[in-house]
VEXKEDREN-61886 format. One line per field, with one value per residue: chain; x, y, z of N, C-alpha, C, CB in turn; residue number from 1; residue in three letters. Coordinates in nm, 4 decimals. Each point is the difference from the previous one (the first is absolute). Last residue first. Glycine has a CB too. Example, Ala and Ser with C-alpha at 12.3 -4.5 7.8 and 13.67 -1.06 7.14 Angstrom:
% residues 2
kette c(A, A)
n.X c(1.2850, -0.0894)
n.Y c(-0.2250, -0.5092)
n.Z c(0.7080, 0.2075)
ca.X c(0.0820, -0.0890)
ca.Y c(0.1190, 0.1190)
ca.Z c(0.0060, 0.0000)
c.X c(-0.0770, 0.0900)
c.Y c(0.1090, 0.1200)
c.Z c(0.0730, 0.0000)
cb.X c(0.1184, -0.1892)
cb.Y c(-0.0628, -0.1173)
cb.Z c(-0.2145, 0.1246)
nr c(2, 1)
rest c(Ser, Ala)
//
This chain:
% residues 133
kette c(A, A, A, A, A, A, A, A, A, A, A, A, A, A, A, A, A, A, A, A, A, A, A, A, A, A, A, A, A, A, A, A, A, A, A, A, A, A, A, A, A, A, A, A, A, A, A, A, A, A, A, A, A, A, A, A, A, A, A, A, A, A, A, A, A, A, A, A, A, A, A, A, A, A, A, A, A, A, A, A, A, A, A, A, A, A, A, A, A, A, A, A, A, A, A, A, A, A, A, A, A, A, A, A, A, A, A, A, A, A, A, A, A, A, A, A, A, A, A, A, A, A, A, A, A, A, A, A, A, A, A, A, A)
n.X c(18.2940, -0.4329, -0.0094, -0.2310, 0.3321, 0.3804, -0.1817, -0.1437, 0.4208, 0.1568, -0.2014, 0.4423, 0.2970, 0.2577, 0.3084, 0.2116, 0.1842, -0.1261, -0.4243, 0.2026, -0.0393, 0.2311, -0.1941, -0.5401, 0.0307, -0.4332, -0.2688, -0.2983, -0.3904, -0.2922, -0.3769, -0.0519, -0.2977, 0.3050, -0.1247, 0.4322, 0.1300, 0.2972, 0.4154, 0.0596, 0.1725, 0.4495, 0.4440, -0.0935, -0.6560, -0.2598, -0.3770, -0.4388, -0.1973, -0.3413, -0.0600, -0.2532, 0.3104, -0.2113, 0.3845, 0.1970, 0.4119, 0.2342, 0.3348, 0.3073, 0.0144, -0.4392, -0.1326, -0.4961, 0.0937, -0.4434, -0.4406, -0.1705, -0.4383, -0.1507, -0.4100, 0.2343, 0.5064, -0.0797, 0.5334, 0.1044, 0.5019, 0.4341, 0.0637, -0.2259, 0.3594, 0.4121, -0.2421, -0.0621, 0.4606, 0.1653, -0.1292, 0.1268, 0.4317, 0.0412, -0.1401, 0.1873, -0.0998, -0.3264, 0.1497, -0.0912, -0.5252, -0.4434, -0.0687, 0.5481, 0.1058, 0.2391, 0.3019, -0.0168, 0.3712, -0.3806, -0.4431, -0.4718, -0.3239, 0.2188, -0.0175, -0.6077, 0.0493, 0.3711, -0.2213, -0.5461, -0.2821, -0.1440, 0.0680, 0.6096, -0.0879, -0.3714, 0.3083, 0.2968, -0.3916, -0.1272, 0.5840, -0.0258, -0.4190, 0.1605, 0.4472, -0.0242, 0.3470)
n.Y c(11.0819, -0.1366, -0.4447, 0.1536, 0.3594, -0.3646, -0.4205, 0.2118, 0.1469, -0.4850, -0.4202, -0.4719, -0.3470, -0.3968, -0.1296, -0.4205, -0.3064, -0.5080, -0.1740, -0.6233, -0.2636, 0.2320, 0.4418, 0.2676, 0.5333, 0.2407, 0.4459, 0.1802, 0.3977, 0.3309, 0.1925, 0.0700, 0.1729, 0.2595, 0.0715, 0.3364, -0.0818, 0.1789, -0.0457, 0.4629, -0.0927, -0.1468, 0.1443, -0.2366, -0.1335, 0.1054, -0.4726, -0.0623, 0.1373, -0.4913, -0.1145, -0.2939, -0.0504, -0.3424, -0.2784, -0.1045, -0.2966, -0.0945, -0.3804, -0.1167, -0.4845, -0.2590, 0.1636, 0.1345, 0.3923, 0.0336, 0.3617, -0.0118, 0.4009, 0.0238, 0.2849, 0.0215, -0.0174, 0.3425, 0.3350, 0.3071, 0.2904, -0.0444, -0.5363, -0.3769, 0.3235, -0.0234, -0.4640, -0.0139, 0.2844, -0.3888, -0.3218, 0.1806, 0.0498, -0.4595, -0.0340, 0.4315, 0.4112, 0.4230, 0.4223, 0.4810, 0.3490, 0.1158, -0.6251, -0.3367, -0.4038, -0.2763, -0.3101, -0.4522, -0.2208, -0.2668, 0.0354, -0.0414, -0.3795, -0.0879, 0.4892, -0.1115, -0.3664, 0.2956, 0.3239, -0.2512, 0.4287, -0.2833, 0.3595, -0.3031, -0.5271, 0.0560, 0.4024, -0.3845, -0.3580, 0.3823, 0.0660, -0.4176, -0.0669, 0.3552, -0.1853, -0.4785, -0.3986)
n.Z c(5.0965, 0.2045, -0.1012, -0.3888, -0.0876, 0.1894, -0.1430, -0.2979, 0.0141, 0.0836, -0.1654, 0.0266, -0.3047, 0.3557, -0.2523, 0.1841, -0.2330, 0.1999, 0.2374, -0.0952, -0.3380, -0.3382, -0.0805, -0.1601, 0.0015, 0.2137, 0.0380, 0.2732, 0.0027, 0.3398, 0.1560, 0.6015, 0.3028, 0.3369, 0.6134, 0.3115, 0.4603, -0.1195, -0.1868, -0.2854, -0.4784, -0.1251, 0.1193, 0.4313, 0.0852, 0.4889, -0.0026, -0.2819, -0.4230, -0.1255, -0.5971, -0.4888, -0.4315, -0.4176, -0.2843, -0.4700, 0.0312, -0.4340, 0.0259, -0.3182, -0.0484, -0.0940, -0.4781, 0.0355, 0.4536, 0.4166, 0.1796, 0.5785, 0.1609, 0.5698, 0.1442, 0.5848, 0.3074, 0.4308, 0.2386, 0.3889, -0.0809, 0.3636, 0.1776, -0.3449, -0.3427, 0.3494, 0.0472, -0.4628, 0.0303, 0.2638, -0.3358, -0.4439, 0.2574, 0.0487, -0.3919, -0.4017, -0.2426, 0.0355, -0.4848, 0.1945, -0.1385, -0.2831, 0.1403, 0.0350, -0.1763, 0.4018, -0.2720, 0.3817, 0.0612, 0.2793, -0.2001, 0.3543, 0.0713, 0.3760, 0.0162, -0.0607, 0.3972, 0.2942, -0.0166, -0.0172, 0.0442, -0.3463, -0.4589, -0.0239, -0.0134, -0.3767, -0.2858, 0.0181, -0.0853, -0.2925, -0.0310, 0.0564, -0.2030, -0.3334, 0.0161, 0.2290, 0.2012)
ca.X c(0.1393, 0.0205, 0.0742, -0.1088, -0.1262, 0.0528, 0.0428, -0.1075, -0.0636, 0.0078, -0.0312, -0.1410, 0.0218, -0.1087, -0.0478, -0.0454, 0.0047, 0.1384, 0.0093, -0.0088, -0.0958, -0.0221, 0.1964, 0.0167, 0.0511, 0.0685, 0.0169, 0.1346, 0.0546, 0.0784, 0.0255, 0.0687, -0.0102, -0.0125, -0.0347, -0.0827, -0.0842, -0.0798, -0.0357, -0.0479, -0.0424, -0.1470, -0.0149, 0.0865, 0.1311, 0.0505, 0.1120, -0.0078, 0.1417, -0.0247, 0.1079, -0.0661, 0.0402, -0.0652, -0.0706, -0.0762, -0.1037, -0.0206, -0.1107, -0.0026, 0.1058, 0.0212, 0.1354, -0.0283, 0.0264, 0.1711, 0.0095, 0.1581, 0.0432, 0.1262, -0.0233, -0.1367, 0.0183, -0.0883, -0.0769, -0.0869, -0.1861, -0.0806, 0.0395, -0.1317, -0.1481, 0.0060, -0.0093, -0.1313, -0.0816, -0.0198, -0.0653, -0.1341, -0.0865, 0.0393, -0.1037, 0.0248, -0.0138, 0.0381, -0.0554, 0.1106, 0.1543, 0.1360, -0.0681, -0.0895, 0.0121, -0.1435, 0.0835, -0.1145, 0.1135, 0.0677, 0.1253, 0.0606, -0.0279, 0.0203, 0.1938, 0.0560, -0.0617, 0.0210, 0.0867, 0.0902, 0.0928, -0.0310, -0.1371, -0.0199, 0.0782, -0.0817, -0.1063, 0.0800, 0.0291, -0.1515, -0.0537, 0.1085, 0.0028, -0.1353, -0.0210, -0.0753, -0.0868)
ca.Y c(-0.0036, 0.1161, 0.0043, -0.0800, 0.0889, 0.1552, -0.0180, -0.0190, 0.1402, 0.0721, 0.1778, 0.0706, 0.1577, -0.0201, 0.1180, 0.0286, 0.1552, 0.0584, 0.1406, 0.0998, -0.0566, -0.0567, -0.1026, -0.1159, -0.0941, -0.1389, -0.0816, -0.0698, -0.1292, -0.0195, -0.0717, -0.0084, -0.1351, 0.0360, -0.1355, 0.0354, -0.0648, 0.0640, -0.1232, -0.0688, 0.0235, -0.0071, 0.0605, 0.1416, -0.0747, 0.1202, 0.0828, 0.0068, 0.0776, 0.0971, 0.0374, 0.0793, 0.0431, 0.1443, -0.0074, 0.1331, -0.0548, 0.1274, -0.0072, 0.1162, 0.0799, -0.0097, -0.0797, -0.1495, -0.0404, -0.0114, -0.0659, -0.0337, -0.0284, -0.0553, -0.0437, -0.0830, -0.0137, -0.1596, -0.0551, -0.1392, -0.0050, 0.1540, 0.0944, -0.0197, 0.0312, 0.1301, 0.0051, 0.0039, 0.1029, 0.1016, 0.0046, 0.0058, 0.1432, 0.0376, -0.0832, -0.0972, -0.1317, -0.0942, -0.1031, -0.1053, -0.0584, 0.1147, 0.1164, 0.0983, 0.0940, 0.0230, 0.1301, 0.0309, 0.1396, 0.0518, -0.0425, 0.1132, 0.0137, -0.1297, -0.0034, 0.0820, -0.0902, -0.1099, 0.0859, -0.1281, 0.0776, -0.0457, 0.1112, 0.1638, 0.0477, -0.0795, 0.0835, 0.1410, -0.0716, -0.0311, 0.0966, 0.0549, -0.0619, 0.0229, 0.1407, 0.0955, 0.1155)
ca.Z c(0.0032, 0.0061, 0.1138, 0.0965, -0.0095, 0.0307, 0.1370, 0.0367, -0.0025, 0.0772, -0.0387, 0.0881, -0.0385, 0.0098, -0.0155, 0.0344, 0.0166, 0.0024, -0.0645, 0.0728, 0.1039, 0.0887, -0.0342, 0.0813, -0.1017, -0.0014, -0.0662, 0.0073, -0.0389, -0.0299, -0.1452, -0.0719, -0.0687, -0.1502, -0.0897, -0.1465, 0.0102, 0.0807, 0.0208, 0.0955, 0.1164, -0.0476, -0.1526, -0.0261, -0.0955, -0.0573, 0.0666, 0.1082, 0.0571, 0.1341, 0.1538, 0.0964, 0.1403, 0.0502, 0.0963, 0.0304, 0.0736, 0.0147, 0.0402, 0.0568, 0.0835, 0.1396, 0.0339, -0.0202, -0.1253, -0.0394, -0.1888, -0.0461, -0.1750, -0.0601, -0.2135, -0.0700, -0.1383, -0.0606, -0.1478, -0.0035, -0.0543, -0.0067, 0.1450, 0.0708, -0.0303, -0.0067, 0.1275, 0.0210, -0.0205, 0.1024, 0.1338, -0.0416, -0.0354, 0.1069, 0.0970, 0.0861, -0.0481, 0.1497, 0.0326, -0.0403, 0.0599, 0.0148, -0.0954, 0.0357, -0.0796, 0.0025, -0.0303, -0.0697, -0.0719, 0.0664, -0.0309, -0.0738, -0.1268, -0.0316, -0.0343, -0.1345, -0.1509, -0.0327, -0.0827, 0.0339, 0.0391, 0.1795, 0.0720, 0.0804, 0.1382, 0.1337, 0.0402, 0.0888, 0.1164, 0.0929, -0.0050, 0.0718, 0.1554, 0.0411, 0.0292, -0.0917, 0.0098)
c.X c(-0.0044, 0.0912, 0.0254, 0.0697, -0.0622, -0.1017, -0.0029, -0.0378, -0.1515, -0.0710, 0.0344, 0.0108, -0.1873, -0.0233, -0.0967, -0.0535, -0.1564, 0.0029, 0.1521, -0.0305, -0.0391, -0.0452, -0.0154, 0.1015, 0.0519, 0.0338, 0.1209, 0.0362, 0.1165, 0.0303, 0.1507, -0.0071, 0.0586, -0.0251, 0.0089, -0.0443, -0.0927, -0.0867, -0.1395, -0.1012, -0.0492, -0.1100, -0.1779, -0.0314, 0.0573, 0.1071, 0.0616, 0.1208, -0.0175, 0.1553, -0.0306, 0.0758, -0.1040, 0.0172, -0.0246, -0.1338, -0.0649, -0.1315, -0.0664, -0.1509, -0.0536, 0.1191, 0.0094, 0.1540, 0.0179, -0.0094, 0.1569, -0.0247, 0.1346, -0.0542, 0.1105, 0.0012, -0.1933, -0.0060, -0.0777, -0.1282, -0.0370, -0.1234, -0.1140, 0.0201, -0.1079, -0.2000, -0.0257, -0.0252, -0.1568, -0.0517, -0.0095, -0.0830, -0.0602, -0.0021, -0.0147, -0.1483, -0.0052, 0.0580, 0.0831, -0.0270, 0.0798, 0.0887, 0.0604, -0.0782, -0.0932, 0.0108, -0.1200, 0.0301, -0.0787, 0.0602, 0.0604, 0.1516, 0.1277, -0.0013, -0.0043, 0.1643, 0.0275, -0.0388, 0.0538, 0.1437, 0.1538, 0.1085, -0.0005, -0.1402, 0.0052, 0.0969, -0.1106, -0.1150, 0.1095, 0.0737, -0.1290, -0.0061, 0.1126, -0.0282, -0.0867, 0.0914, 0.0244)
c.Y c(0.1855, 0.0448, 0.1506, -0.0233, -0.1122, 0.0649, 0.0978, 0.0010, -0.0445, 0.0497, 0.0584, 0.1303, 0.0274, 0.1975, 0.0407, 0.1517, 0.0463, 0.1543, 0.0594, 0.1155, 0.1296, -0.0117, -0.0860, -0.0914, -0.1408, -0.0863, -0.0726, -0.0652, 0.0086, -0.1039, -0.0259, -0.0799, 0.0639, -0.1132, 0.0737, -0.1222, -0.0154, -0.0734, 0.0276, -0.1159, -0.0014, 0.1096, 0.0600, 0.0174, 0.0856, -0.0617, 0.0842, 0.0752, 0.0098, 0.0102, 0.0278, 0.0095, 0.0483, 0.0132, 0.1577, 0.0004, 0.1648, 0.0196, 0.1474, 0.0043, 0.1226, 0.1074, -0.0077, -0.0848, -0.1324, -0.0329, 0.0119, -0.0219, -0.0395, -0.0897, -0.0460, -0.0066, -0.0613, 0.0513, -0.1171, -0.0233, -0.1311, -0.0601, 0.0856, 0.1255, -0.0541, -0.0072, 0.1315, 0.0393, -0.0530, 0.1325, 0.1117, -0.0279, 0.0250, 0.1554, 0.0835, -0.0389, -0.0953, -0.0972, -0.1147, -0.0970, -0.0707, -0.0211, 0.1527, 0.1036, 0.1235, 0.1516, 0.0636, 0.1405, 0.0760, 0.1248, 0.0607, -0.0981, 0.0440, 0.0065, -0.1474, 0.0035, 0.0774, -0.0886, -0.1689, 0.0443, -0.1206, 0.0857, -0.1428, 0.0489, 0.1400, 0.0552, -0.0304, 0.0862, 0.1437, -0.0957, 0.0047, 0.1330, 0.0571, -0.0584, 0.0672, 0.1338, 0.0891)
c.Z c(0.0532, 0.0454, 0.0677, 0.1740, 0.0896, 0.0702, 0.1181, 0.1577, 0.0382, 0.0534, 0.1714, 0.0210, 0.0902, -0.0124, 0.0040, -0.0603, -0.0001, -0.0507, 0.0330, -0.0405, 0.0959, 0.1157, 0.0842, -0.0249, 0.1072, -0.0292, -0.0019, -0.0470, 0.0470, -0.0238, -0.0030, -0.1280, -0.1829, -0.0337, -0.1674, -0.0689, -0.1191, -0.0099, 0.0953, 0.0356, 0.1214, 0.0721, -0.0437, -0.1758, -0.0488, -0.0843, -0.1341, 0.0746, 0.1297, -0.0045, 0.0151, 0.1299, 0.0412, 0.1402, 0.0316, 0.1197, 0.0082, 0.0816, 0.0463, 0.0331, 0.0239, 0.0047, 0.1664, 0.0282, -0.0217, -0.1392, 0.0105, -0.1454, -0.0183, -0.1007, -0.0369, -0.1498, -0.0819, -0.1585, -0.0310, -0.1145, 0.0034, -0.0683, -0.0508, 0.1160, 0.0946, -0.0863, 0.0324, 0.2000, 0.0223, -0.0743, 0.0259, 0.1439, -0.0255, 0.0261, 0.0931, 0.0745, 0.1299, -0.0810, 0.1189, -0.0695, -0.0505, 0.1087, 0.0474, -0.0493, 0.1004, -0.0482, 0.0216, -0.0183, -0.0866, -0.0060, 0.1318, -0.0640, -0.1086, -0.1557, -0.0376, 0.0121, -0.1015, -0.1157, -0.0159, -0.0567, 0.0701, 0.0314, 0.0916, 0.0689, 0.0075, 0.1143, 0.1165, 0.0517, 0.1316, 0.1202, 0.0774, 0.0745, 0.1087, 0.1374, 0.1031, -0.0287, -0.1219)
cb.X c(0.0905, -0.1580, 0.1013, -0.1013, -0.0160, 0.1348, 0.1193, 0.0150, 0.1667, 0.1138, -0.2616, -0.0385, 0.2120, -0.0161, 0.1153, 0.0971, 0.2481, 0.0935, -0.2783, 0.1145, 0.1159, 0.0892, 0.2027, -0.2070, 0.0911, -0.0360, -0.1495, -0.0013, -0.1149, 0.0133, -0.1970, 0.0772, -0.2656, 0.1376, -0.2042, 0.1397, 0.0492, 0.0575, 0.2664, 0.0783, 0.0341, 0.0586, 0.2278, 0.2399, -0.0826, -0.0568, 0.0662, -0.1461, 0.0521, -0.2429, 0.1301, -0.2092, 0.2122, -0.1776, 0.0877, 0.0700, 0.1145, 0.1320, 0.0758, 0.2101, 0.1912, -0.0839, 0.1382, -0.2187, 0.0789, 0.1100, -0.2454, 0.1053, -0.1456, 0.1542, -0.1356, -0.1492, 0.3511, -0.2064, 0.1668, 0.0558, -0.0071, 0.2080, 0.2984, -0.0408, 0.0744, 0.3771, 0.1310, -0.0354, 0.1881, 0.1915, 0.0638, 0.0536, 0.0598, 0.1165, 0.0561, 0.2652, 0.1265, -0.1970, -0.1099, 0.0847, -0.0772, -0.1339, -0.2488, 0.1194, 0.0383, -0.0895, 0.2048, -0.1652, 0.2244, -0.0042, -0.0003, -0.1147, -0.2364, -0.1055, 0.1455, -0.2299, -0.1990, 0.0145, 0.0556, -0.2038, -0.2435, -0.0868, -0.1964, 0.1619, 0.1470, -0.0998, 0.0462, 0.2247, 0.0000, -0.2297, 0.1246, 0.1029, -0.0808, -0.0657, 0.0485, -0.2391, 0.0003)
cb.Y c(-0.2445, -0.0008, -0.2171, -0.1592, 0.1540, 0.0279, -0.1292, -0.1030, 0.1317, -0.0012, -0.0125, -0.1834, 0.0168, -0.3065, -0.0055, -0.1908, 0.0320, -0.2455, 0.0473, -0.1063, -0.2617, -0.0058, 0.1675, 0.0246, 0.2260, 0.0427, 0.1120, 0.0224, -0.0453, 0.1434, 0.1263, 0.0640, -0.1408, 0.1754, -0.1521, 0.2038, 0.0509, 0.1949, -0.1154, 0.1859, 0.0189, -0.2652, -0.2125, -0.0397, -0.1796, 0.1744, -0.1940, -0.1914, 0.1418, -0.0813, 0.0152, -0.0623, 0.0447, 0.0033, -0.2463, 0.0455, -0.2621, 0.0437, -0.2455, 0.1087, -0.1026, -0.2672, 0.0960, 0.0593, 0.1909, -0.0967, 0.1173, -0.1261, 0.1772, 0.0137, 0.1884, 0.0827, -0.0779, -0.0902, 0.0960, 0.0122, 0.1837, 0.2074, 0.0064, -0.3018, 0.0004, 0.0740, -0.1825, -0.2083, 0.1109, -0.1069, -0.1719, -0.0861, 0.0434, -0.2107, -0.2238, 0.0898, 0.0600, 0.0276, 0.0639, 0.0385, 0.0025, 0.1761, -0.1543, -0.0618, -0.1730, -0.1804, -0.0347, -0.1745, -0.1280, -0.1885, -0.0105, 0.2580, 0.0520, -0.1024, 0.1819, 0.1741, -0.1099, 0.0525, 0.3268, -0.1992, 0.2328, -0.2773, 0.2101, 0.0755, -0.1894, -0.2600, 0.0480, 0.0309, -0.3139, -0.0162, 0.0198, -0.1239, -0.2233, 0.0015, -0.0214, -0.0904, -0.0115)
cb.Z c(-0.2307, -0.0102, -0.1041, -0.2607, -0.2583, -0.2027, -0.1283, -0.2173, -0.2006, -0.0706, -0.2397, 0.1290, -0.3364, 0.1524, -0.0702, 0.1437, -0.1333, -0.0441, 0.0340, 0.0919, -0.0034, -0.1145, -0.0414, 0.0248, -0.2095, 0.0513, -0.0849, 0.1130, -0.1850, 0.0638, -0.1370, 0.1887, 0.2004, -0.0469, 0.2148, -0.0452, 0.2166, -0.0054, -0.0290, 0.0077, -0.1280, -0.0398, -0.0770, 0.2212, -0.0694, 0.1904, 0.2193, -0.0453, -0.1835, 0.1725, 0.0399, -0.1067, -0.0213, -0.1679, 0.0719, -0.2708, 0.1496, -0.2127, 0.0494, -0.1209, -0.0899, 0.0522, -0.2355, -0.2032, -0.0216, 0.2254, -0.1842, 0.2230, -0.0836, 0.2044, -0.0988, 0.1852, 0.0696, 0.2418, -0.0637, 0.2667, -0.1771, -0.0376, 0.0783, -0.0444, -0.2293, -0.0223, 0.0289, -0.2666, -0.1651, 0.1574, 0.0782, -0.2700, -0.0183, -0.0155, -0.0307, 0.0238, -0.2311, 0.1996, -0.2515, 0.1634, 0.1483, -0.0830, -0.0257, 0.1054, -0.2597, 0.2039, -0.1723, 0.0878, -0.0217, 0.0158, -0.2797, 0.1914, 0.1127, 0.2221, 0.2050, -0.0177, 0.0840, 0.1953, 0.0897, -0.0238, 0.0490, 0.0401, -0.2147, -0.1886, 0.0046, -0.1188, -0.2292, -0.1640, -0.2067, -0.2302, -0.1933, -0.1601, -0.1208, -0.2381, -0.2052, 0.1016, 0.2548)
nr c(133, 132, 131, 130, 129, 128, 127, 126, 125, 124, 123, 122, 121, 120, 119, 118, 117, 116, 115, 114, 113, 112, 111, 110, 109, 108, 107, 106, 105, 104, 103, 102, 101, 100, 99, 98, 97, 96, 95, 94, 93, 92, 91, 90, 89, 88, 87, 86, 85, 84, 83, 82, 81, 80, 79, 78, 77, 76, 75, 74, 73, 72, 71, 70, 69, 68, 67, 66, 65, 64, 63, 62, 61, 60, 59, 58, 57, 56, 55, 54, 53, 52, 51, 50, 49, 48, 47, 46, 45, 44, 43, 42, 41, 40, 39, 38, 37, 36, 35, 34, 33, 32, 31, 30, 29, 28, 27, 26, 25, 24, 23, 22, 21, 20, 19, 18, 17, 16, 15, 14, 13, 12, 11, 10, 9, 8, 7, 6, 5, 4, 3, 2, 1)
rest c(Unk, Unk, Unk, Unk, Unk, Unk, Unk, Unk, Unk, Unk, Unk, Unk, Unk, Unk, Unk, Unk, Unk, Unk, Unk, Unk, Unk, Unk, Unk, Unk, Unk, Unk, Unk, Unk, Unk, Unk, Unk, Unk, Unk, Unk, Unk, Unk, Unk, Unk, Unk, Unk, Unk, Unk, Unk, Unk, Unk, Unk, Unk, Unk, Unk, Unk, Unk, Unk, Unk, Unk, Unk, Unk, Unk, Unk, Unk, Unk, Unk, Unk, Unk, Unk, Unk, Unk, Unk, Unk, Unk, Unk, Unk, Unk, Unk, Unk, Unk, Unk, Unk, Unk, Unk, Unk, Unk, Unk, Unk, Unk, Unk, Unk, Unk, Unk, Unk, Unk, Unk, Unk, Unk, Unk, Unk, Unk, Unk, Unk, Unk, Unk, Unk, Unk, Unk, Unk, Unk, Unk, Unk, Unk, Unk, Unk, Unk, Unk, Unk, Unk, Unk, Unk, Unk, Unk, Unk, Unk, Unk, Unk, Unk, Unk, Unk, Unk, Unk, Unk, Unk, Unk, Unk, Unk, Unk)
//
């Protein structure tokens, strides 16, 4: 598989909402860079932030654009969130049922066969204003 394919295969499992089929995509000691945050490392902290992301929102992903590098190690994707904030995510604001639809990328680096880091970036403050903070 491709970079590229790889990548378009993580993103198939997120808008069926298949969290399985996307950790299949990941390395084990995959490093997931958060937007204005840390970074997660591992498989197993990536379960459970996609578990902590099906608790407060629900997502589908449209216009997804991959492009990897001709060597395959890295790869970059740009889509357009459409949600629903379904519950309350500490720090944030209230949760009330709100729908946004969002611009954002990601970008990745690939290690055998697998995504072994994860960054992914999306306008806070937009975010914010459309959920009416």
């Amino acid at each position: 598989m491709t970079a590229r394919e790889l990548v378009e295969a993580y993103y198939a499992a997120f808008n069926r909402d298949d969290a399985e089929g996307m950790l299949a995509c990941l390395s084990e000691d995959v490093a997931h860079h958060v937007n204005q945050g840390g970074i997660r490392e591992g498989r197993e902290t990536f379960r459970a932030f996609l578990a902590h992301m099906d608790r407060c929102y629900e997502e589908r992903l449209e216009d997804v654009v991959v492009m990897a590098s001709d060597d395959g190690t890295r790869a970059a994707a740009e889509f357009t969130v459409h949600g629903l904030y379904k519950a309350t995510d500490e720090g944030l604001p209230p949760a009330r049922g709100q729908t946004y639809v969002l611009p954002a990328g990601a970008f990745f680096a690939i290690r055998d066969g697998k995504i072994a880091r994860v960054t992914t970036y999306y306008n806070l403050a937009d975010w914010t204003a459309q959920v009416g903070a």
